[in-house]
N, C-alpha and C positions, 0 to 999 in steps of 0.2 A: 942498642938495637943490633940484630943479627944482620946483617947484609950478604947474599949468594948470586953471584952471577952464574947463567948456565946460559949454553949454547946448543944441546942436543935434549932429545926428547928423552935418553935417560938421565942425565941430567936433572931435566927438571922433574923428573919420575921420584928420582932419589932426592933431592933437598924437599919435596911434600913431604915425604913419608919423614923424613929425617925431626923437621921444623912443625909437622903437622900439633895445632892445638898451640903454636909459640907465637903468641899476638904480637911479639917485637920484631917476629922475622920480615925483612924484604928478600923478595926472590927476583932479581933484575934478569929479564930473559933478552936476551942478543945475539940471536938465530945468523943463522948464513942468508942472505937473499935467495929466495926461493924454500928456504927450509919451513915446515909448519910443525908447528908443537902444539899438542892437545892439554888438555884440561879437561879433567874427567868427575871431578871429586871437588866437594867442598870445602877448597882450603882455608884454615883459619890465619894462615899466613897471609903478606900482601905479595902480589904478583902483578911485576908491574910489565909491560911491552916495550921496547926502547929501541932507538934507531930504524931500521930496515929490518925488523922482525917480524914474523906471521904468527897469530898464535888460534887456534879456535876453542871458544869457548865454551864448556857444556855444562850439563847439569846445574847446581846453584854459582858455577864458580864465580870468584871476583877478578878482575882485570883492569888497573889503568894502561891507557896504551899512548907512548909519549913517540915524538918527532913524525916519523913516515912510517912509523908499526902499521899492521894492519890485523884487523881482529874479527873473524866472525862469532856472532853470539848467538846461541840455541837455547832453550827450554827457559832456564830462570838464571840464568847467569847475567849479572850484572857488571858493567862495561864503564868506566868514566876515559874521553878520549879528548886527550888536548894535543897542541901543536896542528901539525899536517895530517895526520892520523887518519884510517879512514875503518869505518865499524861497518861492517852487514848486521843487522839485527830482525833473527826471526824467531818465531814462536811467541813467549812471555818475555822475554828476556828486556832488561832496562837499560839505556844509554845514555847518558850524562855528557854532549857535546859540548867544547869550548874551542877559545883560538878560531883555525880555520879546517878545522877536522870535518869531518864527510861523513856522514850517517845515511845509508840506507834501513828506510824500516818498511818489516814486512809485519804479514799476521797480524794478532793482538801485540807486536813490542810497542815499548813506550820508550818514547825520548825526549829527553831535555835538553833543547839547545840554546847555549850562549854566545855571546861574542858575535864573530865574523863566520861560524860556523853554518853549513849548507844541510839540509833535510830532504830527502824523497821519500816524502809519506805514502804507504800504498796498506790497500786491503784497509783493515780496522784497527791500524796502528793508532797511536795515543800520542801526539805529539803539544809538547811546552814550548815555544819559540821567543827567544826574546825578541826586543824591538827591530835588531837589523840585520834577522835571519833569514836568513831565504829558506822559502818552504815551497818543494813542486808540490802541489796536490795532485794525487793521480786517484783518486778514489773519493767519491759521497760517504764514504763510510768510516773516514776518518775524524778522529775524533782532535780537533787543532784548536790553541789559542796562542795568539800572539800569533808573529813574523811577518816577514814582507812574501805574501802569496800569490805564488804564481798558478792560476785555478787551469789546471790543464783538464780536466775531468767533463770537458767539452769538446774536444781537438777530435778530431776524425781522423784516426789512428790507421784507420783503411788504405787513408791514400799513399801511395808510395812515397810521392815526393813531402809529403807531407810527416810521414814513419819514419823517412831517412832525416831529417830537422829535428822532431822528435827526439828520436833514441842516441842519435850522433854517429851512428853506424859508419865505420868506416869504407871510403868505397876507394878504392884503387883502379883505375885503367874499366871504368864500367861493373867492375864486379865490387860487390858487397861482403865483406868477409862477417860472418857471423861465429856461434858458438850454438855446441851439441854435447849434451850429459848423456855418458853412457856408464854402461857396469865394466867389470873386472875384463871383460871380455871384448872391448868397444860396442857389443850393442846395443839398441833401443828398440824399444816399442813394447804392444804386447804377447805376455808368452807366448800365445799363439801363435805369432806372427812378427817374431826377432826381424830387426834391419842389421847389418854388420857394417862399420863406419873405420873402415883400413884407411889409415897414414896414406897421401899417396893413388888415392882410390878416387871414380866417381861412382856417385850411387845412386838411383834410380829408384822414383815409385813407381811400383806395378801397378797401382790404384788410382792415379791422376788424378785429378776432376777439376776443374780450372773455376776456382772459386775462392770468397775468401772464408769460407766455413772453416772450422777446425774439421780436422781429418782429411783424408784423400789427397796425401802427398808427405814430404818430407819438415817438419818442423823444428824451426832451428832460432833460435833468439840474438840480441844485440848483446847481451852479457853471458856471462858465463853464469853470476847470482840466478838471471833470470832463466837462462837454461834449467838449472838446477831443480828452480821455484817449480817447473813441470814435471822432474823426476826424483822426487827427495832423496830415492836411496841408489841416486848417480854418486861412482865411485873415480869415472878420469873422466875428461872435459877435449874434447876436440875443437880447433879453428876452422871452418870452412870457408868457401867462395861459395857465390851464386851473381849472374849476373844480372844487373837490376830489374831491366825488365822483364825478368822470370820470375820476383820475388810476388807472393800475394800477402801485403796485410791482413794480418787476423786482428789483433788489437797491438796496443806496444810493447808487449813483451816475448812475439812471436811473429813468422813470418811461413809460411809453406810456398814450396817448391817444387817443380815435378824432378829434377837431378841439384844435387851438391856434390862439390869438391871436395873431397876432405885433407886440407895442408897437413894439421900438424897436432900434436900433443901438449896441450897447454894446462898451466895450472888453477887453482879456483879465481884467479886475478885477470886470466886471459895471455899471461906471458909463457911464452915458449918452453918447453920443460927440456934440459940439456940433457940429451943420451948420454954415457958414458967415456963412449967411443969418442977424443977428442976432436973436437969441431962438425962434429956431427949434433943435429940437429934433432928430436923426437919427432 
């Protein structure tokens, strides 16, 4: 057996292409904390996640992801995650939980989970659960057998104090700090009508409407996944404040506001992205 550790994204650029079609190769990837390495292509190699690695997975690829790795999975990429590990899983894409690993699934993914491992079912996921899994239901439309289910798919997501239980949202000194997906350029919304969401900054809907309808205000979620899950083709991720009771439930995976704070540049995990500049903060 061929064994490769790599550490950067050429790295693992170069042992694919090297190994590509060599069924004996392992490709052990051992990232920096904070580093993220893609997978683009259908390795016929194995590529495993290890330690305090990010890796995102796309297309068909395949991915074990061992200790506190963490892995998101796109389209048909197939994911098996043991230890503390924790997977986002959306589109098709398949997950094989064990240990005490963490699976979010969106979309149509499918997951199979064992052991001591945790499930957030949502949308029209497909989930296997053995007997002493925990599985949130957040959706009728998934498709579950087995676990120990927690039926949330009734919870009245509206209420504040009720959204803040819910999502675990953290709330510091009265304010609720949430997350905001924007593009290359921090903004959001539509083209017609860009928000810009500056480091540093507060920001203002010009359209208010004090309700909990989607639109007519600033929308901002308890994750950074679930940010996302609103703007697919979000490229950086922002922290914000807002104080609670400014916040209005929409359902649990978003909140509107008439102003947010925006602290700081975070990455798809929600942890702080380090500037350059030492001890400087993004």
């Amino acid at each position: 057996m061929t064994a490769i550790t790599v550490h950067t994204q050429a790295e693992l650029d170069a042992a694919l292409a090297k190994h590509k079609g060599d069924t004996s190769a392992r490709i052990y990837i051992e990232s920096d904390a904070g580093v993220w390495l893609r997978i683009n292509e259908t390795p016929s190699s194995h590529v495993v996640a290890r330690d305090s690695s990010r890796v995102v997975a796309l297309g068909s690829s395949r991915v074990v992801a061992l200790g506190s790795s963490r892995v998101v999975a796109w389209d048909l990429s197939h994911v098996v995650a043991l230890g503390s590990s924790r997977v986002v899983a959306w589109d098709s894409s398949h997950v094989v939980a064990w240990d005490s690993s963490r699976v979010e699934a969106w979309d149509s993914s499918c997951v199979e989970a064992r052991g001591s491992s945790r499930v957030v079912a949502r949308d029209s996921s497909h989930v296997v659960a053995g007997k002493f899994t925990a599985v949130h239901l957040r959706s009728t439309r998934v498709d579950l057998s087995g676990g120990v289910v927690i039926d949330m798919t009734k919870v009245d997501a509206t209420d504040t104090d009720t959204w803040l239980d819910l999502t675990g949202a953290k709330v510091v000194d009265g304010l609720v700090h949430l997350f905001k997906a924007v593009d290359d350029n921090l903004d959001a919304g539509h083209s017609y009508k860009l928000t810009r969401y500056e480091p540093g900054t507060t920001v203002t809907a010009p359209d208010w409407f004090d309700s909990h309808d989607c639109g007519y205000g600033l929308h901002v979620s308890p994750t950074v996944g679930q940010a996302r899950s609103h703007y697919t083709d979000a490229t950086r991720f922002l922290e914000v404040t807002v104080p609670v009771a400014d916040i209005r439930a929409i359902d649990s995976s978003k909140v509107k506001a008439r102003s947010v704070t925006v602290l700081r540049e975070v990455d798809r995990w929600g942890e702080p992205i380090i500037d350059e500049t030492p001890g400087q903060v993004a």
